[in-house]
Biopython code that builds the backbone (N, CA, C, O; Angstrom):
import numpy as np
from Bio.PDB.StructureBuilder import StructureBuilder

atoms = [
    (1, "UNK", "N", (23.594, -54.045, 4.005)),
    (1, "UNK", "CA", (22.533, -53.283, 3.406)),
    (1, "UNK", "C", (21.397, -54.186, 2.943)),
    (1, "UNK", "O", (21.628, -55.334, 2.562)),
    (2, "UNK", "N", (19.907, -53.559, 2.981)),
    (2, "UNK", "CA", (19.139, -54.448, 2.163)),
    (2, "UNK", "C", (19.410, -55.128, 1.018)),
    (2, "UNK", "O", (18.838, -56.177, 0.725)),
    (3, "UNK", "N", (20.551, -54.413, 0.100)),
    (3, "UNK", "CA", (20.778, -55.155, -1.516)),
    (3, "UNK", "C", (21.231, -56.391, -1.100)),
    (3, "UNK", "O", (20.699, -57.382, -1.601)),
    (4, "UNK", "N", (22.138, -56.535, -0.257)),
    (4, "UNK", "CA", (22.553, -57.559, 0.600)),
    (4, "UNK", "C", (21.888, -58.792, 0.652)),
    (4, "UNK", "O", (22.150, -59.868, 0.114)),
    (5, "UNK", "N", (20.879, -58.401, 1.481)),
    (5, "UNK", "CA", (20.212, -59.059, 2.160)),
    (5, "UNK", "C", (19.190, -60.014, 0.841)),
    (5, "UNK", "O", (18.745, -61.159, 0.923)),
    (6, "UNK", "N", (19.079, -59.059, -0.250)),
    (6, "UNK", "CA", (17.819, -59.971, -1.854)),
    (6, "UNK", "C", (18.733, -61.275, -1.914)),
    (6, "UNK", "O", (18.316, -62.414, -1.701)),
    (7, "UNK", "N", (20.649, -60.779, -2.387)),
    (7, "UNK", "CA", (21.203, -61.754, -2.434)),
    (7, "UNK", "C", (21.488, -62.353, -1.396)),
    (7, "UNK", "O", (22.301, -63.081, -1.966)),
    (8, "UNK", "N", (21.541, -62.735, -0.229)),
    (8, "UNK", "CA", (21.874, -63.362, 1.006)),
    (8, "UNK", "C", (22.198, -64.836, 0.546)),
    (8, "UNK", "O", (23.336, -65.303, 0.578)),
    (9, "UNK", "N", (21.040, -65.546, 0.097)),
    (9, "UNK", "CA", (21.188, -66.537, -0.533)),
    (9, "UNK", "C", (22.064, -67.451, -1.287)),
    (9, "UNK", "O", (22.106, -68.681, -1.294)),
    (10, "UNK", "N", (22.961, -66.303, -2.109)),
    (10, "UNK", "CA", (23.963, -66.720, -2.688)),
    (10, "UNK", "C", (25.097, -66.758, -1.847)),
    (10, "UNK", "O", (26.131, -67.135, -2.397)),
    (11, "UNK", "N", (25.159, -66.466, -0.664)),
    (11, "UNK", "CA", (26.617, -66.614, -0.329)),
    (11, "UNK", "C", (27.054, -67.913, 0.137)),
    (11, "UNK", "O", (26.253, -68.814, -0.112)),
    (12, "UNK", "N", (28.154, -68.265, 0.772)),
    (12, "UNK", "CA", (28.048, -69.366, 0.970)),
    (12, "UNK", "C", (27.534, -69.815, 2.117)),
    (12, "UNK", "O", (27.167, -68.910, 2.866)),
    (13, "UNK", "N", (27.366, -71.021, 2.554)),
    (13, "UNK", "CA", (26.788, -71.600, 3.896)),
    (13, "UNK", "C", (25.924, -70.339, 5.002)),
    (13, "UNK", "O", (26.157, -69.907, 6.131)),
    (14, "UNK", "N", (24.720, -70.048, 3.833)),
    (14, "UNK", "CA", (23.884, -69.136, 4.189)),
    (14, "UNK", "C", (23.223, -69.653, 5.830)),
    (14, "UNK", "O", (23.112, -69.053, 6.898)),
    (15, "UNK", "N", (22.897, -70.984, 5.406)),
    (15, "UNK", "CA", (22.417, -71.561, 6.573)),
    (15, "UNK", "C", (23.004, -71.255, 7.789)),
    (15, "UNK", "O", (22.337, -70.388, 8.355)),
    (16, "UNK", "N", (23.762, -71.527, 8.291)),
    (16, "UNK", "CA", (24.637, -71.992, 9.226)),
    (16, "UNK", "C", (25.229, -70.044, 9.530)),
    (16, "UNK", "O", (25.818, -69.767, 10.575)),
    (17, "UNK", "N", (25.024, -69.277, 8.780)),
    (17, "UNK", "CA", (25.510, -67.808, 9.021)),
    (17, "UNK", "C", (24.006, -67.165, 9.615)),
    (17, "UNK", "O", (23.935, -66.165, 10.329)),
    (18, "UNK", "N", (22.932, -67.915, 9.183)),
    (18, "UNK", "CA", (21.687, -67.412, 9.866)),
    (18, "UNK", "C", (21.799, -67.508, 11.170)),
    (18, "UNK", "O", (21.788, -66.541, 11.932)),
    (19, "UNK", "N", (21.993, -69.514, 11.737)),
    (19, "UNK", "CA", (22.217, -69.654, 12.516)),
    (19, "UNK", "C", (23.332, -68.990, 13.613)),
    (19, "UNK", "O", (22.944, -69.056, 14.779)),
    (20, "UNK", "N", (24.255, -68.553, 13.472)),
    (20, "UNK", "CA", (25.502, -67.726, 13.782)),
    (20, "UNK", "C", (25.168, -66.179, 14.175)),
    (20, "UNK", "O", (25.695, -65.438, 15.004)),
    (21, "UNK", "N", (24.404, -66.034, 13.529)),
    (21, "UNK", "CA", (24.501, -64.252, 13.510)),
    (21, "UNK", "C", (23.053, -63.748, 13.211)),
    (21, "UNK", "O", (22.229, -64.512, 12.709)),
    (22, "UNK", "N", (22.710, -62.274, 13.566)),
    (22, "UNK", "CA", (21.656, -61.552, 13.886)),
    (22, "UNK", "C", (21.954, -60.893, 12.687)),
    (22, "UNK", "O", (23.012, -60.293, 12.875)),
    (23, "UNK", "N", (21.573, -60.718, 11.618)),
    (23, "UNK", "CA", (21.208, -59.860, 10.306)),
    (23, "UNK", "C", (20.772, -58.555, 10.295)),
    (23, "UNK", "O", (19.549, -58.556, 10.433)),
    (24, "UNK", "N", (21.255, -57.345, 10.185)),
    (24, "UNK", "CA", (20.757, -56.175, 10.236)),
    (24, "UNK", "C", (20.819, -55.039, 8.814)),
    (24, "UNK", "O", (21.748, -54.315, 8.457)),
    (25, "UNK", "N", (19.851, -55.174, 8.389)),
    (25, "UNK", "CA", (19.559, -54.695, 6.491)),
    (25, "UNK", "C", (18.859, -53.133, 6.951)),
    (25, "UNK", "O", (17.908, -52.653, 7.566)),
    (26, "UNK", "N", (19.994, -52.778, 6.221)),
    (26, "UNK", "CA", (19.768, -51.286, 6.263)),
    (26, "UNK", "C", (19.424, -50.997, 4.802)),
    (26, "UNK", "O", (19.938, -51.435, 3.773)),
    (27, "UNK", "N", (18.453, -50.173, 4.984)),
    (27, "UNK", "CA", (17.609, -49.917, 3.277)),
    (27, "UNK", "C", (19.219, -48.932, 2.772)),
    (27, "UNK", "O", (20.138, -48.539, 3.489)),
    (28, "UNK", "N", (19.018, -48.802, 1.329)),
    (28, "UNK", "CA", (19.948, -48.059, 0.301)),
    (28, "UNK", "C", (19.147, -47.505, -0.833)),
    (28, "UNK", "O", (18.159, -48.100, -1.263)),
    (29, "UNK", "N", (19.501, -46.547, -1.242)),
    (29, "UNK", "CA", (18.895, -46.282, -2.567)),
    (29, "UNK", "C", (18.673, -47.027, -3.268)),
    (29, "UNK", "O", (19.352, -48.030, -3.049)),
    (30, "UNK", "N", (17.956, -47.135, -4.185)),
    (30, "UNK", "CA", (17.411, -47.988, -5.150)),
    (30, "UNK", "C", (17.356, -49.776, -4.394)),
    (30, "UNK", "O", (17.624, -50.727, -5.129)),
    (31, "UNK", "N", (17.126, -49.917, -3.470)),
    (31, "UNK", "CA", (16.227, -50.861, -3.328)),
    (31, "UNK", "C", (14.816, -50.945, -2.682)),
    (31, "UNK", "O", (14.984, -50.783, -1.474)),
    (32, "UNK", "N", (13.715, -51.098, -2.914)),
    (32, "UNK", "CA", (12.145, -50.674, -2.997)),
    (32, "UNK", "C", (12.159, -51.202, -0.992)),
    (32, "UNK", "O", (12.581, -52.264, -0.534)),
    (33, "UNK", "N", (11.640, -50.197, -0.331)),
    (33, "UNK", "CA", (11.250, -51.109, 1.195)),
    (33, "UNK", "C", (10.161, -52.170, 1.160)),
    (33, "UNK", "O", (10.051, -53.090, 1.970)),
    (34, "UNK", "N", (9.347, -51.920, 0.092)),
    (34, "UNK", "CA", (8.738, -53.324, -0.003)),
    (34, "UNK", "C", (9.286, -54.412, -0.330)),
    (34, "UNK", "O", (8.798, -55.438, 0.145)),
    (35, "UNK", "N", (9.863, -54.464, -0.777)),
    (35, "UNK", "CA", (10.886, -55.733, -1.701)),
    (35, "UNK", "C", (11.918, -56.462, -0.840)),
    (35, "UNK", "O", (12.242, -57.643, -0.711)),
    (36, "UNK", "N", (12.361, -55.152, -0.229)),
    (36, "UNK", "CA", (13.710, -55.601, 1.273)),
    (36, "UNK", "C", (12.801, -56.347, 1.828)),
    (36, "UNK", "O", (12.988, -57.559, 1.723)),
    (37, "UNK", "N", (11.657, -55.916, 2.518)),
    (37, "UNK", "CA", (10.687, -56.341, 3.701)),
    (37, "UNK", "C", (10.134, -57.901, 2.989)),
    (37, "UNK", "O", (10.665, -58.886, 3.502)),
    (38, "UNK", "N", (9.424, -58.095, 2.197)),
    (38, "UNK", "CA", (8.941, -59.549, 1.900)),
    (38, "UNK", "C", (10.634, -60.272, 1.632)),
    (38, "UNK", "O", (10.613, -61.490, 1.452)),
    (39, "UNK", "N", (11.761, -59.730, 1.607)),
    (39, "UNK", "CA", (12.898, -60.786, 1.134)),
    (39, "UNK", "C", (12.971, -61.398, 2.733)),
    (39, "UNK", "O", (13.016, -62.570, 3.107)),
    (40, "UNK", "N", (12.965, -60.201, 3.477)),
    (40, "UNK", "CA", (13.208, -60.696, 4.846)),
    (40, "UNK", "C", (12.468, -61.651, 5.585)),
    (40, "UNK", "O", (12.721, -62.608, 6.317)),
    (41, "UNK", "N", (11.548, -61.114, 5.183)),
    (41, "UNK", "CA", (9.965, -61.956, 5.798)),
    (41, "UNK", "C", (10.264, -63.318, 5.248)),
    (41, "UNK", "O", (9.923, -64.123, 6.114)),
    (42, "UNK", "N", (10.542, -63.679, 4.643)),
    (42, "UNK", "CA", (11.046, -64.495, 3.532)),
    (42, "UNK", "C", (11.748, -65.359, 4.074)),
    (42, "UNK", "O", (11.235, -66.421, 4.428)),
    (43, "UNK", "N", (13.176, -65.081, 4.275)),
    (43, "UNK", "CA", (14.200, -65.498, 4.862)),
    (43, "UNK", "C", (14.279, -66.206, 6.179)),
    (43, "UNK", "O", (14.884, -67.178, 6.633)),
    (44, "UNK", "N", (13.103, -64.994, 6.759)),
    (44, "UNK", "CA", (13.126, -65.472, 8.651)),
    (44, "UNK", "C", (12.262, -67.065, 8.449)),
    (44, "UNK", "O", (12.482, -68.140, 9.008)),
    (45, "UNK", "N", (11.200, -66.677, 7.395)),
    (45, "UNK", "CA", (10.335, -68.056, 7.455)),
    (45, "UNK", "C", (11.345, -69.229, 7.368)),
    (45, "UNK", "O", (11.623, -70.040, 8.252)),
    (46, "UNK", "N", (11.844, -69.137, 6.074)),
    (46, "UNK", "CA", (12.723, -69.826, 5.484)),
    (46, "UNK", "C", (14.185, -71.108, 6.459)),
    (46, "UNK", "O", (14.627, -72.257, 6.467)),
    (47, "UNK", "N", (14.311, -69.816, 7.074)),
    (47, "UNK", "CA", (15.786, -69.970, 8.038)),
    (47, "UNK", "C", (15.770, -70.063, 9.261)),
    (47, "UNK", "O", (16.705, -70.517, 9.920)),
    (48, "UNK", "N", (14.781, -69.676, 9.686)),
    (48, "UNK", "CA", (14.601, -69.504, 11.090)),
    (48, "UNK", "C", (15.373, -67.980, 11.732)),
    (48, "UNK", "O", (15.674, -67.724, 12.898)),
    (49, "UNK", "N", (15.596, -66.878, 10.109)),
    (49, "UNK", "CA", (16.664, -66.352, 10.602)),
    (49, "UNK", "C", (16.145, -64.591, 11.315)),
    (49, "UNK", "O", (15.137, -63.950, 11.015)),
    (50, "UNK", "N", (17.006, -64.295, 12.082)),
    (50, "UNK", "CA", (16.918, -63.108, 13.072)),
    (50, "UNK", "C", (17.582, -62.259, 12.285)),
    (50, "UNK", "O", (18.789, -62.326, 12.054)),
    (51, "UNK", "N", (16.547, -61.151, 11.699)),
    (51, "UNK", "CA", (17.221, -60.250, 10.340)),
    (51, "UNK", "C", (16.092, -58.978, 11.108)),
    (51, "UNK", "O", (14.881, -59.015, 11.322)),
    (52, "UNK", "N", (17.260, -57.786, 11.406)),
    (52, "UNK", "CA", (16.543, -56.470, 11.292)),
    (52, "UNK", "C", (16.888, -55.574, 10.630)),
    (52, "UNK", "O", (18.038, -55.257, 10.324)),
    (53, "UNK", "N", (15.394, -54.834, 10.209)),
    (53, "UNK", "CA", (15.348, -54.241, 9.273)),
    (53, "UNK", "C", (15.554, -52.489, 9.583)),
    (53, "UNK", "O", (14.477, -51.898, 9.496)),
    (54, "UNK", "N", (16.348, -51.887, 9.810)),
    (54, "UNK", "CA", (16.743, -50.509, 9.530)),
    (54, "UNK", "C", (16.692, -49.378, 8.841)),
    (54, "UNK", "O", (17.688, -48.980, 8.236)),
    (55, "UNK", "N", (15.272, -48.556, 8.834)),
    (55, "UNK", "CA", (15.738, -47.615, 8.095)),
    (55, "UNK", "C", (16.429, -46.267, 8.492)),
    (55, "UNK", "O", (16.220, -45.475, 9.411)),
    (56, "UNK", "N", (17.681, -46.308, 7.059)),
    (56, "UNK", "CA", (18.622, -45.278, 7.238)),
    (56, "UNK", "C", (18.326, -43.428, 6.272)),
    (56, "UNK", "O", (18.706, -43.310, 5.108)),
    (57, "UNK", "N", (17.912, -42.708, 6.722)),
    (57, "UNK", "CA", (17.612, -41.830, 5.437)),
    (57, "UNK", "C", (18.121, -41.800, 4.603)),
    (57, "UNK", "O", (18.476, -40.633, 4.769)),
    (58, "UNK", "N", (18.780, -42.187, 3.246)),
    (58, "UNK", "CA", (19.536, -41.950, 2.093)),
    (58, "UNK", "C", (19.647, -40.877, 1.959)),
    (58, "UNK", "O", (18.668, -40.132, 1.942)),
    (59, "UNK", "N", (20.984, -40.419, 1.810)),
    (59, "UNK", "CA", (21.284, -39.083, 0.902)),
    (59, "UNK", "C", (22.468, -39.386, 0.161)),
    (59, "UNK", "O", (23.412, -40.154, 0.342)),
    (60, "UNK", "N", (22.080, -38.380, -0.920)),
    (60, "UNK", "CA", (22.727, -38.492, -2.141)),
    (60, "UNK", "C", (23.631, -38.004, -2.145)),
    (60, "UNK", "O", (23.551, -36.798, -2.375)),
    (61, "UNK", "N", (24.710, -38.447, -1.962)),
    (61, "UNK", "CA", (26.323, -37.832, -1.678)),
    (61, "UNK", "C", (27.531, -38.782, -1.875)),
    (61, "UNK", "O", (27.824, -39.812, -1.268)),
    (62, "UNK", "N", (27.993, -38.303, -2.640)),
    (62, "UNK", "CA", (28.860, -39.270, -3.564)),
    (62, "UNK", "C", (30.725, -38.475, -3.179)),
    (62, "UNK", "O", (30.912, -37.319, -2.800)),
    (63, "UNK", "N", (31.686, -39.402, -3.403)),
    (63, "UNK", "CA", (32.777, -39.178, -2.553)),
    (63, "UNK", "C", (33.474, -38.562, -3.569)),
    (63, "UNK", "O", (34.646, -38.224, -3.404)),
    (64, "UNK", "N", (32.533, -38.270, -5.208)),
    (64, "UNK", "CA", (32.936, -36.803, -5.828)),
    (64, "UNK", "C", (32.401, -35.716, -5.388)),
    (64, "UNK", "O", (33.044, -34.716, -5.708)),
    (65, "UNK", "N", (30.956, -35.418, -4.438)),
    (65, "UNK", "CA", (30.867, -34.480, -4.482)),
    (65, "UNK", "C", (31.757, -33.752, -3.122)),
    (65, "UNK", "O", (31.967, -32.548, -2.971)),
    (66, "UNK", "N", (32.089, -34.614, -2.428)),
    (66, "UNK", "CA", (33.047, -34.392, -1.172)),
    (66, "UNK", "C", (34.432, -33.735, -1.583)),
    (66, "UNK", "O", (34.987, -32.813, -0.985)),
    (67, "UNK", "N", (34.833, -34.320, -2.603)),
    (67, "UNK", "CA", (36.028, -34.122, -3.054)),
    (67, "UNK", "C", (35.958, -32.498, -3.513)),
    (67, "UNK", "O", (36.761, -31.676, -3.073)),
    (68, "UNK", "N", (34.909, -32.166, -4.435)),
    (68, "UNK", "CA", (34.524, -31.159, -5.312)),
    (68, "UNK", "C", (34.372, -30.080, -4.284)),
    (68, "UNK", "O", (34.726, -28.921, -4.502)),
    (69, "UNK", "N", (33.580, -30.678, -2.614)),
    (69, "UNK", "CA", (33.397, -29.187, -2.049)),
    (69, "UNK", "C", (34.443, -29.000, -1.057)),
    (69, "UNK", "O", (34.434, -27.854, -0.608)),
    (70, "UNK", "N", (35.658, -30.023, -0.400)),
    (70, "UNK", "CA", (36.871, -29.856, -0.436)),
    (70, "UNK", "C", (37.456, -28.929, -1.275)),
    (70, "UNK", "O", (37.604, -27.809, -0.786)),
    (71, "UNK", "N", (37.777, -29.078, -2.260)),
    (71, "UNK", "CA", (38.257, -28.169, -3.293)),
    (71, "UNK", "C", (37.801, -26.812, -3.785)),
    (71, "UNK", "O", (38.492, -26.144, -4.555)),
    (72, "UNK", "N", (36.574, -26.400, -3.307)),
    (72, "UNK", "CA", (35.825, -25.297, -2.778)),
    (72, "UNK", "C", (36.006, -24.621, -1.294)),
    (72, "UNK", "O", (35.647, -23.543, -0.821)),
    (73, "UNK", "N", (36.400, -25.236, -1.012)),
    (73, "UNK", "CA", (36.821, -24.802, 0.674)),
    (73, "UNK", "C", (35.455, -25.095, 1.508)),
    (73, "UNK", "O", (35.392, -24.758, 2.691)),
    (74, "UNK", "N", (34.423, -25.699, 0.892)),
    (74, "UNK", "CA", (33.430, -25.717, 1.599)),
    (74, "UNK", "C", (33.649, -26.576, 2.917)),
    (74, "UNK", "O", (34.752, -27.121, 2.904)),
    (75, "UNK", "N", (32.933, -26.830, 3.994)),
    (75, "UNK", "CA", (33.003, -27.621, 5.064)),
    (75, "UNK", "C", (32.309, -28.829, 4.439)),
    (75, "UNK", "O", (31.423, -28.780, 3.586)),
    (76, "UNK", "N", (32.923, -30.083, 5.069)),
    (76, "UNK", "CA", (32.170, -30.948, 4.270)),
    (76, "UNK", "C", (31.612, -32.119, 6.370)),
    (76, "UNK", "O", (31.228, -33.275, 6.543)),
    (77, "UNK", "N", (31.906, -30.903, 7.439)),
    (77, "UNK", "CA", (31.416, -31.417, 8.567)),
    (77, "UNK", "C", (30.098, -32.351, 8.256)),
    (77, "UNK", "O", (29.242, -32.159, 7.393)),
    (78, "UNK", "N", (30.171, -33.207, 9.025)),
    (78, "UNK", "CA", (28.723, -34.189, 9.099)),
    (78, "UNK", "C", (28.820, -35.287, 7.783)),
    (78, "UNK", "O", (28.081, -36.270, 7.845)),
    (79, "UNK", "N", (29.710, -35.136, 6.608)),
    (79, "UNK", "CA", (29.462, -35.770, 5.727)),
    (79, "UNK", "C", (30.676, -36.856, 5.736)),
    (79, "UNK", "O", (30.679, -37.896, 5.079)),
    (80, "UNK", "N", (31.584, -36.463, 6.506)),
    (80, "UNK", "CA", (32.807, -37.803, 6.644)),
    (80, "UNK", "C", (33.371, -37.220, 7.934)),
    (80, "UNK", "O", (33.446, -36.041, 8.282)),
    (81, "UNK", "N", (33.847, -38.623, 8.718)),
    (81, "UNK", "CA", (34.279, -38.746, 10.046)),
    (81, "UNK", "C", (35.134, -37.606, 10.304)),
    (81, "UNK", "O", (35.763, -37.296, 9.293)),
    (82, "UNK", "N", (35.432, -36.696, 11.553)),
    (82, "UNK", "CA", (36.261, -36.081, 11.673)),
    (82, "UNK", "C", (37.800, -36.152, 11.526)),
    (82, "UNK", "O", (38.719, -35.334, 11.481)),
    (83, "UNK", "N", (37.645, -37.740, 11.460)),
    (83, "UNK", "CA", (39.430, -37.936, 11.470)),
    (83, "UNK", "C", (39.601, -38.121, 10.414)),
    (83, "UNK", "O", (40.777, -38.354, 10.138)),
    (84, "UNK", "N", (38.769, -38.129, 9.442)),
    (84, "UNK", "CA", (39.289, -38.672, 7.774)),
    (84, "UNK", "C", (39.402, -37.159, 7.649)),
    (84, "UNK", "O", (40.513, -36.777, 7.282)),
    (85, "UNK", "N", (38.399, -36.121, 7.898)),
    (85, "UNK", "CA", (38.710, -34.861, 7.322)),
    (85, "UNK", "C", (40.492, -34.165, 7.896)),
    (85, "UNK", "O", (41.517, -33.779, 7.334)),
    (86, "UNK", "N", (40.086, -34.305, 9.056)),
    (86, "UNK", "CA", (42.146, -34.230, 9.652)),
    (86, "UNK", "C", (42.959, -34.917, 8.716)),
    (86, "UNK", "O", (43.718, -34.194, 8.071)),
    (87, "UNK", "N", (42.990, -36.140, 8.479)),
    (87, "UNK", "CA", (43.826, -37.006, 7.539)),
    (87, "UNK", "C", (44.070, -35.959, 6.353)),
    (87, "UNK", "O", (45.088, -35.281, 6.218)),
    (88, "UNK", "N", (42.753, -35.954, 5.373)),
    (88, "UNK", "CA", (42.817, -35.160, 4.383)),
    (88, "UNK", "C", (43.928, -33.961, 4.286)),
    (88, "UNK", "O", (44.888, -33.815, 3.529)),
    (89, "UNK", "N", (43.308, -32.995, 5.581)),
    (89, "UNK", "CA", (43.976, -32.005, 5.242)),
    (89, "UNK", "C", (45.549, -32.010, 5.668)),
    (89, "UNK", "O", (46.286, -31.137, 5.208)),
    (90, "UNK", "N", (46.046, -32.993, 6.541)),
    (90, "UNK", "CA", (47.368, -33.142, 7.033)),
    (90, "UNK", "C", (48.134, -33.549, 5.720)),
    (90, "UNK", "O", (49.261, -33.151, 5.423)),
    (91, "UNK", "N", (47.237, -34.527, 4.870)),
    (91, "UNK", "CA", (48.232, -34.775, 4.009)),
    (91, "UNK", "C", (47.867, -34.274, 2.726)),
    (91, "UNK", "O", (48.338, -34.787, 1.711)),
    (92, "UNK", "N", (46.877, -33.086, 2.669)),
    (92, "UNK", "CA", (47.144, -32.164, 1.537)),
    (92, "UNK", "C", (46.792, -33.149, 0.358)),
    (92, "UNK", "O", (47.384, -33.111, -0.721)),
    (93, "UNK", "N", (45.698, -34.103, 0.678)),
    (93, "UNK", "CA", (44.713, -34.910, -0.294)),
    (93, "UNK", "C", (44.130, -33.684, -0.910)),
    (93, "UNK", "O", (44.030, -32.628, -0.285)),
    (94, "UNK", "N", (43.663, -33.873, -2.419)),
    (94, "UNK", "CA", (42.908, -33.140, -3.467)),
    (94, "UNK", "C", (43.024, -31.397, -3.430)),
    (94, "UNK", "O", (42.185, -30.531, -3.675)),
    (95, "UNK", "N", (44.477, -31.322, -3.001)),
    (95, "UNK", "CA", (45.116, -29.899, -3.187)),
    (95, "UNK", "C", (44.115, -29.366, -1.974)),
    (95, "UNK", "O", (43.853, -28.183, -2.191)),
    (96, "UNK", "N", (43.660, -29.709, -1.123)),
    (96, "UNK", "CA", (43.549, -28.976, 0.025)),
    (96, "UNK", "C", (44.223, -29.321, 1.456)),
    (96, "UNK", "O", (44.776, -30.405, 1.642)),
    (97, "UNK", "N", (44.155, -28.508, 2.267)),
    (97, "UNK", "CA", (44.922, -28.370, 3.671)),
    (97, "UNK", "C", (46.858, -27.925, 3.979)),
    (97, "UNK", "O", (47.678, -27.275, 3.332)),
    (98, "UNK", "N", (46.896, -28.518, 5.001)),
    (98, "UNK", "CA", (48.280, -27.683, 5.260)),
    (98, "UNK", "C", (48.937, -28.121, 4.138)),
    (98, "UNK", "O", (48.403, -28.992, 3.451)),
    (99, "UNK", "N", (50.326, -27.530, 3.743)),
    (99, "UNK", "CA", (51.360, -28.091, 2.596)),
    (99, "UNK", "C", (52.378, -27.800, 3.465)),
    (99, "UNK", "O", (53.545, -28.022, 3.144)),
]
sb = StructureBuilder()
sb.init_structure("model")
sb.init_model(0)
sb.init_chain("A")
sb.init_seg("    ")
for serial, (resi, resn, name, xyz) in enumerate(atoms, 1):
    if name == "N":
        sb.init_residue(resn, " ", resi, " ")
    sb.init_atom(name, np.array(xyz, "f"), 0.0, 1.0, " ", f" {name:<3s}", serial, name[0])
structure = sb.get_structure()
């Protein structure tokens, strides 16, 4: 994710992981796209490093409110993989599906 990417710096042998690998910073809530964008800009100067920048639409959906409309019987299609929702209901996670 972009938050990622402010700290990049701190991890270890940043260098040598620039060199290694293609960087791909996907924006997140609460981090500004201006701020991602000059860290990057930043970085590539810096490192020589190959960092793309992704934007993902954010939505606000939290793995209580999944749980909550599970427990509503609502469909929660599109918001978690089809096989986690099978999982769920096979094993009768958060009092819903087969018993």
């Amino acid at each position: 994710g972009a938050d990622a990417i402010c700290d990049i710096e701190e991890w270890k042998d940043v260098e040598e992981n620039f060199k290694l690998a293609t960087f791909i910073a996907a924006t997140r809530p609460g981090i500004s796209l201006l701020t991602a964008q000059d860290k990057i800009e930043s970085l590539e100067r810096k490192y020589n490093a190959n960092i793309i920048n992704v934007y993902v639409p954010s939505l606000d959906i939290s793995s209580t409110y999944i749980r909550d409309q599970l427990k509503k019987g609502n469909s929660v299609r599109y918001l978690i993989p089809e096989s986690v929702e099978r999982y769920i209901m096979e094993k009768n996670l958060y009092g819903v599906g087969d018993e």
